[in-house]
N, C-alpha and C positions, 0 to 999 in steps of 0.2 A: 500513393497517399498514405500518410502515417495516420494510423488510429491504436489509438487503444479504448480500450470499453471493459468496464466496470462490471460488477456481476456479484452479486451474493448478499448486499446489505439488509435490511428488512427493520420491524419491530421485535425487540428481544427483551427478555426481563433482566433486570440487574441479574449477576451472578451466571448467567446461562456464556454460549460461546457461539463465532460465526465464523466463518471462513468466506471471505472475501476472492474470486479471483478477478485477474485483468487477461486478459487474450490480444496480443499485438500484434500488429499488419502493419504490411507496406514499408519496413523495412527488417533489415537483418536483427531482430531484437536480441540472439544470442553473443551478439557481441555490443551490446550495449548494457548498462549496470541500469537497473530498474529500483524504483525507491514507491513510498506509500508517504503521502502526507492528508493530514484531515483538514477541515474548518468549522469550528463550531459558529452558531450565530455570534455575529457582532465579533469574533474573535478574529485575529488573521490566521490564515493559514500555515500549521505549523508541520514539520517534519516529522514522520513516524518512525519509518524505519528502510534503508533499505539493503540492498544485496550486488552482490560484482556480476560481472556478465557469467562469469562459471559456475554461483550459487556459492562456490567457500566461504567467501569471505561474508559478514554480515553488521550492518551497525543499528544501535537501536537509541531513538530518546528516550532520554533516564524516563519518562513521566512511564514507558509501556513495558520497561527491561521486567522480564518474566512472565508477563502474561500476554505481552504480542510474539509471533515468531513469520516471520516471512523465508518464502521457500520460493524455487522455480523448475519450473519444466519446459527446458529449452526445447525439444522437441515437441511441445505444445505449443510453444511460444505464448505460455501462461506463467506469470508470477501469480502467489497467492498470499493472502495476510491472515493468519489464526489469530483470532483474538478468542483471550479464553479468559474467564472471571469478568465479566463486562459491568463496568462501573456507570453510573449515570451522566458523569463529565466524559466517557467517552464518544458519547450520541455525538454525531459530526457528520459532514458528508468528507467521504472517506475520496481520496484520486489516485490513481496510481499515475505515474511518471517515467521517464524512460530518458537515458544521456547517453550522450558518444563515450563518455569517458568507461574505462572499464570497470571501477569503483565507484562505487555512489559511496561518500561522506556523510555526516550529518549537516556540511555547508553547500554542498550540489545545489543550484541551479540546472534544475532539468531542463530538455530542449523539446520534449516532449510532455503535455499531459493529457488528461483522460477527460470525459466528463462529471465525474464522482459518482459514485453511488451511499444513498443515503440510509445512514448506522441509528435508529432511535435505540433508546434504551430507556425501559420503563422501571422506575422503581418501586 
């Protein structure tokens, strides 16, 4: 059974930083490319960022380029999201995702996702 599960979000003040992980099970997640997308209320769900099955490769939406960095530890079988400089439009609940393919794009359709874990941000 595939799971992934979220882990790290909380209440944080504008300007502060989080680091988000996910931890996947129940399939080979090292050879799968693993990605991060949010949903703010009433917004759809949009793309954040994500990474290839080897961790080189990495792509990011223009809205987080510099201040999100996503990383992984296939030997964990944990991807993780820095987010650092935390703005108030970031508050979202955050998912992590997971695809057969070995690159995650910024157009992926994952075949996997998480249940979110949820980002406030207070100003």
């Amino acid at each position: 059974q595939v799971q992934l599960v979220e882990s790290g979000g909380g209440l944080v003040q504008a300007g502060a930083s989080l680091k988000l992980s996910c931890v996947a099970s129940g399939f080979t997640s090292s050879r799968n490319s693993m990605g991060w997308f949010r949903q703010a209320p009433g917004k759809e769900r949009e793309f954040v960022a994500g990474i290839s099955w080897s961790g080189r490769n990495t792509v990011y939406a223009d809205s987080v380029k510099g201040r999100f960095t996503i990383s992984r530890d296939n030997a964990k079988s944990t991807v993780y999201l820095q987010i650092d400089s935390l703005k108030p439009e970031d508050a979202a609940v955050y998912y992590c995702a997971a695809d057969a393919q070995l690159y995650f794009t910024t157009t992926t359709k994952p075949d996997y996702w998480g249940q979110g874990t949820q980002v406030t941000v207070s100003s």
